[in-house]
C-alpha positions in Angstrom: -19.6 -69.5 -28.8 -18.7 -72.8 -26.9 -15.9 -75.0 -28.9 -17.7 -78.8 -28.8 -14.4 -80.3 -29.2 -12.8 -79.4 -26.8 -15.3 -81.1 -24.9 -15.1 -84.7 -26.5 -11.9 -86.9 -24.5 -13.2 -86.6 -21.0 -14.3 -84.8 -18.4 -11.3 -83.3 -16.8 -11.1 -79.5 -15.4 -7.8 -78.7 -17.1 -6.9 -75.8 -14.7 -5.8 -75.1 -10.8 -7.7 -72.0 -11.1 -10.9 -73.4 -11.7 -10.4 -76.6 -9.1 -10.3 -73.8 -7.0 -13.3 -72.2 -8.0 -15.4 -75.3 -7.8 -14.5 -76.5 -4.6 -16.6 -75.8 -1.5 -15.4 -73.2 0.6 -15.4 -73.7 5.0 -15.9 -77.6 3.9 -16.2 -79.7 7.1 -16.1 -83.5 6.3 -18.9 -85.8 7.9 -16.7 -88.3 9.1 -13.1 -88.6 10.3 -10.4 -90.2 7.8 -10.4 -93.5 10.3 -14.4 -93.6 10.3 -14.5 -93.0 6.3 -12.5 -95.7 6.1 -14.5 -97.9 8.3 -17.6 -96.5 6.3 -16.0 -97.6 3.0 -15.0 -101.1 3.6 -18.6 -101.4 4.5 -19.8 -100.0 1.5 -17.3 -102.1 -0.7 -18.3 -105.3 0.8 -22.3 -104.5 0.0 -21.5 -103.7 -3.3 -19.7 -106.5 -3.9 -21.9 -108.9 -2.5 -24.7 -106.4 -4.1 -23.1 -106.9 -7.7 -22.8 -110.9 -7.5 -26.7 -111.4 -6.3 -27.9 -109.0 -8.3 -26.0 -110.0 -11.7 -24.7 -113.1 -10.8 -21.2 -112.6 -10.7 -17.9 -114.8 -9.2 -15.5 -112.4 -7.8 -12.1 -113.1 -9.8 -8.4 -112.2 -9.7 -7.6 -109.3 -12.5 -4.3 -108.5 -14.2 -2.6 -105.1 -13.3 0.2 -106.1 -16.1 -0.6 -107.3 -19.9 1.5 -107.3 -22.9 1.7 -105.1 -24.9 1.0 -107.0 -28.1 -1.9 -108.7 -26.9 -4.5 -105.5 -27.6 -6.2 -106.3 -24.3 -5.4 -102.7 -22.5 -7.6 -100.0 -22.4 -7.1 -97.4 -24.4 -9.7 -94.9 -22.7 -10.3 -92.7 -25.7 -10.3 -93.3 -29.1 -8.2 -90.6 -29.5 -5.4 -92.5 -28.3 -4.6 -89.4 -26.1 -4.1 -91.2 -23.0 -1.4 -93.9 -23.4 -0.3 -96.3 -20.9 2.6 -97.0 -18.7 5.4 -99.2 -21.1 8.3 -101.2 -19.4 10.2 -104.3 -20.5 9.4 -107.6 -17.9 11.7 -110.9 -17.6 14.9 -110.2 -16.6 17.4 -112.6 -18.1 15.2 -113.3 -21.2 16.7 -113.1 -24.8 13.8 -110.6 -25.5 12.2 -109.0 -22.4 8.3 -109.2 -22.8 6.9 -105.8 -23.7 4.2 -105.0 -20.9 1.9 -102.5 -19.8 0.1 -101.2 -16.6 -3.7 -101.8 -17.7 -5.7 -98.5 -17.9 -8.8 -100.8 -16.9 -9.4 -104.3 -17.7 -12.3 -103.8 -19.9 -10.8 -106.1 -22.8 -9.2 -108.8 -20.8 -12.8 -109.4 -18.6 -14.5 -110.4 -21.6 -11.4 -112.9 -22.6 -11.7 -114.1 -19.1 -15.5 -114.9 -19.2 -14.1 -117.7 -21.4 -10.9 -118.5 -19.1 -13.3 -118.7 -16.5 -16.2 -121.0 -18.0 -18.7 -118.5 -17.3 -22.1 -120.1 -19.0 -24.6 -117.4 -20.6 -26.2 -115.4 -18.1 -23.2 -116.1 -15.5 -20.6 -112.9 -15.1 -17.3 -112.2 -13.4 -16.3 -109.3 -11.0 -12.9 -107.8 -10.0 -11.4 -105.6 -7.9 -9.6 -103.5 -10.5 -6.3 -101.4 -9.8 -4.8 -98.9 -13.0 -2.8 -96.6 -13.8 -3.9 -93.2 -16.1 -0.9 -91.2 -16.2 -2.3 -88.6 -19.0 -5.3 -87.4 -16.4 -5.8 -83.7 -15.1 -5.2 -84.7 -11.3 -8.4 -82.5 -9.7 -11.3 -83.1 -7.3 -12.5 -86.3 -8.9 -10.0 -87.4 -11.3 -6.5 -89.6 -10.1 -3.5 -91.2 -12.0 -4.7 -94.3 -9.3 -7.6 -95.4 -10.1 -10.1 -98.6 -8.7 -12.7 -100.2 -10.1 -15.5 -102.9 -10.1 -15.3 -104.4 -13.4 -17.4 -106.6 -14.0 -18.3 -108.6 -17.3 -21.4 -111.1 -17.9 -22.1 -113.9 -20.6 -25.0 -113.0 -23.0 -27.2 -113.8 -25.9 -27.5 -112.4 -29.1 -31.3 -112.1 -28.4 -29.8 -110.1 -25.3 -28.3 -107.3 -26.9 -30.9 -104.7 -26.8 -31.8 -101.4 -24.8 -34.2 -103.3 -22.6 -31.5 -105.5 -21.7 -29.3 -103.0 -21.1 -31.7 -100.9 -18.9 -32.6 -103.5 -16.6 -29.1 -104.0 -16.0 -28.3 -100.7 -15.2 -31.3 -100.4 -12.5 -30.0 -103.2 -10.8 -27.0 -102.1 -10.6 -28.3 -98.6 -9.3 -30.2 -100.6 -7.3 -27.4 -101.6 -5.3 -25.8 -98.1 -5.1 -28.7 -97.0 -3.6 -28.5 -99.6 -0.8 -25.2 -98.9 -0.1 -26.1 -95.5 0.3 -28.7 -96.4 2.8 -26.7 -98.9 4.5 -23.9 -96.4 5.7 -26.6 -93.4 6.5 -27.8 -95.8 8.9 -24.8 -96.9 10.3 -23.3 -93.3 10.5 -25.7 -90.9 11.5 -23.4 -88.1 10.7 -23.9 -88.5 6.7 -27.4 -87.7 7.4 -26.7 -83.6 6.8 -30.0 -81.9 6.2 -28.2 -79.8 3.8 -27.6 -82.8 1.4 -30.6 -84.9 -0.2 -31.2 -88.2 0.3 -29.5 -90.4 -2.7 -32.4 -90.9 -5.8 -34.1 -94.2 -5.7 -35.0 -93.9 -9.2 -32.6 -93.4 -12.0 -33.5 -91.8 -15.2 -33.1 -93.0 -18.5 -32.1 -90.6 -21.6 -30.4 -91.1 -24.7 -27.1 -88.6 -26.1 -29.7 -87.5 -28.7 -32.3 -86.6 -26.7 -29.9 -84.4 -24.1 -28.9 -82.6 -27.6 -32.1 -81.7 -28.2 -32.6 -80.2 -25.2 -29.6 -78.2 -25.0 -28.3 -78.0 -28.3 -26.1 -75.0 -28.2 -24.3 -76.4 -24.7 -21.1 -78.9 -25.1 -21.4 -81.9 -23.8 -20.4 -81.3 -19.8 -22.7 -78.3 -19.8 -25.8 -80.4 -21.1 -25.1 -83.4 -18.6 -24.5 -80.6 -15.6 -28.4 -79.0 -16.6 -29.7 -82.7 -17.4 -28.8 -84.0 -13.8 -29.9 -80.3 -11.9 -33.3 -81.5 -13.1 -32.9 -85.0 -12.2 -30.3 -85.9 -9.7 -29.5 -89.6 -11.2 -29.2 -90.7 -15.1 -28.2 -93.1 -17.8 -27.3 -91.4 -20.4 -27.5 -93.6 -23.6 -25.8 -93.9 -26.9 -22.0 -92.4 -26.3 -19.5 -92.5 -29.3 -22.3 -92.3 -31.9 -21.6 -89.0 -33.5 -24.8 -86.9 -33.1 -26.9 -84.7 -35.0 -24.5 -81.5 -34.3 -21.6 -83.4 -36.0 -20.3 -84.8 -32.7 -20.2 -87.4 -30.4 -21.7 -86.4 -27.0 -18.5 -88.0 -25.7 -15.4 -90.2 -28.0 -15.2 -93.8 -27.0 -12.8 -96.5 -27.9 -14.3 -98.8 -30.8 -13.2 -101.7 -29.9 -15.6 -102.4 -26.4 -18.7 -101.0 -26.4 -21.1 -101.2 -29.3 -21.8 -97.6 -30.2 -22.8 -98.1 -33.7 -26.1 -100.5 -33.5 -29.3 -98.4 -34.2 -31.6 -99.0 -31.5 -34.2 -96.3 -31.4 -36.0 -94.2 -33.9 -38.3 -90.7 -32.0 -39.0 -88.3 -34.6 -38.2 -90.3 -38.1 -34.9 -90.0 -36.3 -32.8 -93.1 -35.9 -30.5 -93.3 -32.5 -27.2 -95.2 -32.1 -25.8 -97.6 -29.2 -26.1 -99.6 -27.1 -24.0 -98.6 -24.3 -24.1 -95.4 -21.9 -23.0 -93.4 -18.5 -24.3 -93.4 -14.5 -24.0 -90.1 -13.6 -25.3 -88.4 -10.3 -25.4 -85.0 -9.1 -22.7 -84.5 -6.1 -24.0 -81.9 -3.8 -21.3 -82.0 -2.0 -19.6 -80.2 -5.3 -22.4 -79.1 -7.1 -21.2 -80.9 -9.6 -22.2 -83.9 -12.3 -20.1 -87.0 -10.9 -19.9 -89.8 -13.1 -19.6 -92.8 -11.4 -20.0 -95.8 -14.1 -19.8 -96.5 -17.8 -21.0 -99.8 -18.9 -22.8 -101.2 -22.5 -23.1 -103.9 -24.6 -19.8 -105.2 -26.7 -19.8 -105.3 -30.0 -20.0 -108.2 -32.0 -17.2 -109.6 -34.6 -19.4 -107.1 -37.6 -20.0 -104.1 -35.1 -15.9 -104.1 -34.4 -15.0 -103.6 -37.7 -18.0 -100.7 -38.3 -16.6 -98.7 -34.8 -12.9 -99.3 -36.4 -13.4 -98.3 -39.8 -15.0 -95.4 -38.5 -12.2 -94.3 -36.1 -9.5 -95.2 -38.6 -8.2 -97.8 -36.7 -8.4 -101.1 -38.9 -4.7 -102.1 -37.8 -6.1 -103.0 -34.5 -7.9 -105.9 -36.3 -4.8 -107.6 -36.2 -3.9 -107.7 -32.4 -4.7 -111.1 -30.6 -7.9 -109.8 -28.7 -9.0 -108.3 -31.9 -8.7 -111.6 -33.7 -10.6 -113.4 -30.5 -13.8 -111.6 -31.5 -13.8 -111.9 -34.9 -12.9 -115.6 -34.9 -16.1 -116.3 -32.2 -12.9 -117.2 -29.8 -14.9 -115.0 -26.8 -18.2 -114.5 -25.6 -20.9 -112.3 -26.5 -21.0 -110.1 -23.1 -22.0 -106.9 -21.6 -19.9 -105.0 -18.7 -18.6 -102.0 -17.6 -16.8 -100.3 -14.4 -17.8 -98.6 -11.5 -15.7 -96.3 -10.1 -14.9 -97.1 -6.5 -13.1 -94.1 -5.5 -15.9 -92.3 -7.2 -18.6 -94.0 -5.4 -17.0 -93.6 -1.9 -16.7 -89.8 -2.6 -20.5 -89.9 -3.8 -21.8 -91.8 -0.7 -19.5 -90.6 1.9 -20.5 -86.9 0.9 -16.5 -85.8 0.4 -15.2 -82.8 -1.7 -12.3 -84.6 -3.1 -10.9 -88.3 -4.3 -8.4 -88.1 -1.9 -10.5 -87.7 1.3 -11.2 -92.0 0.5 -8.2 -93.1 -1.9 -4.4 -92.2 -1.2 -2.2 -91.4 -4.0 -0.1 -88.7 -5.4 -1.5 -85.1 -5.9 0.2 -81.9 -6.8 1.4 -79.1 -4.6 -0.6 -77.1 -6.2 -4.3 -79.3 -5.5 -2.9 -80.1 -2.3 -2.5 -76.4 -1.4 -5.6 -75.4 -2.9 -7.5 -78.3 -0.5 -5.7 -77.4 2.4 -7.1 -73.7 2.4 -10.4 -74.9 2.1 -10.3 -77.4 5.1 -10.2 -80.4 2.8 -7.6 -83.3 3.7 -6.3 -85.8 1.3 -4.7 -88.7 2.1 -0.9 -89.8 1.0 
């Protein structure tokens, strides 16, 4: 009998033993480190340019430090499992300012939508750099990580799943060029032995994939969702389900999870917020590569916060912002560079197109199966 919650804080593989087992064995790489790298700069620079046409978005500076008061860091999970990296800042101050690394800059881009001026349908995107010290350091998972974040000013008559999904195919949109662009401009990705990248995304919600696979935790139903089609949103995550649990816990104080927004079966379904995943061939494996939604609103904060047990946040600055109509109504998310590189470039590992630190043990592992990461 599978244990569900073990299942709930993220997709990490918890073992050597079975990064080991997953990764591909006589594993050639397509392209040389120097021409990955060459390949990914090219990528980045669609994407970006992709991103601002596409959602009309201004390219912005983004904080790798915050406070700590402030609320604004990213607390991942709402578990609060996965803490960030604390150090006092200002030498020579009376009291040195408490600050943090930012696990993502999920909070602060939807302050910043105001800092910036951003009108209603007008967006920001950054280049994000973070630290996650409490990950599982395996194939697709780093304590470095990067990311497009990316927040956009919108209406209240906006916040809705047709919104949402039309947001989500542009954005897969430009993915899918990107993907085109480098096959095209390195041959060598085009491997017969790997499928072309899905023009069309499908759309799903948490309940659905339940229903479907209702015995399976969450990984297992998302690895048979995406056999059967190779690229999904999956949507409705932190709601908890029919079987008692949430197909996966997310923090309640970003994404609106809580907001009924469909009703199939004299059932009603929760959120407004949701996952890009993709099957890697490379790894036979489900690759997530984005998770985005809707933010809640000043009403839908206190309903995700009561229900998580954590109404003490209410008090933090950013916290205050939203329920004093201090910040925009937005949606946003983040799209995992590293994670996209690996996807497109048709690599086994994170560290074939980011360097950072790994353990002997991963690096050992990768070595004996012809796999080079990069420090």
């Amino acid at each position: 009998m599978y244990d569900k919650k073990q299942d709930l804080a993220g997709p990490g593989i918890s073992t050597y033993e079975e990064v080991s087992k997953i990764l591909p064995n006589n594993y050639q790489a397509p392209l040389t480190p120097l021409k990955r790298m060459e390949a990914l700069y090219m990528i980045k620079e669609y994407i970006e340019k992709g991103m601002a046409e596409a959602l009309n978005l201004q390219m912005v500076q983004v904080p790798l430090i915050v406070s700590k008061n402030s609320g604004v860091n990213d607390y991942l999970d709402r578990d609060g499992s996965r803490t960030p990296v604390d150090f006092p800042a200002g030498l020579g101050l009376p009291k040195r300012i408490e600050a943090q690394v930012v696990q993502a800059a999920t909070k602060w881009k939807r302050m910043a939508l105001a800092q910036f001026g951003c009108d209603i349908g007008q967006g920001i995107n950054t280049d994000m750099r973070a630290v996650r010290k409490d990950y599982f350091l395996d194939h697709d998972h780093s304590s470095y990580v990067d990311q497009w974040d990316w927040e956009k000013r919108i209406t209240s008559e906006d916040r809705n799943l047709d919104y949402l999904k039309d947001t989500v195919k542009r954005i897969w949109k430009v993915i899918y060029g990107a993907g085109q662009l480098v096959k095209e401009k390195f041959p060598e990705l085009n491997d017969p032995k790997y499928p072309d990248f899905p023009e069309e995304l499908k759309f799903f919600h948490a309940e659905e994939i339940l229903e479907m696979y209702p015995d399976l935790p969450r990984k297992q139903r998302e690895t048979k969702l995406i056999q059967q089609y190779p690229a999904v949103f999956i949507i409705g995550i932190g709601w908890v389900l029919k079987d008692g649990y949430p197909h996966e816990m997310r923090a309640a104080d970003y994404d609106d999870w809580v907001t009924p927004t469909v009703e199939k079966n004299e059932q009603l379904m929760h959120g407004l917020n949701g996952d890009i995943l993709v099957w890697n061939p490379v790894t036979k494996r489900r690759h997530e590569l984005t998770s985005m939604g809707v933010r809640v609103t000043k009403e839908t904060l206190v309903e995700q916060l009561k229900i998580t047990g954590q109404e003490d946040f209410l008090e933090m600055p950013y916290h205050q912002a939203i329920l004093n109509d201090e910040i925009p109504l937005s949606i946003g998310g983040g799209i995992g560079q590293a994670r996209t590189y690996m996807y497109l470039l048709r690599t086994a590992h994170l560290g074939e197109v980011t360097v950072t630190i790994w353990p002997d043990q991963l690096k050992k592992i990768c070595a004996e199966k012809n796999i080079h990461v990069l420090e």
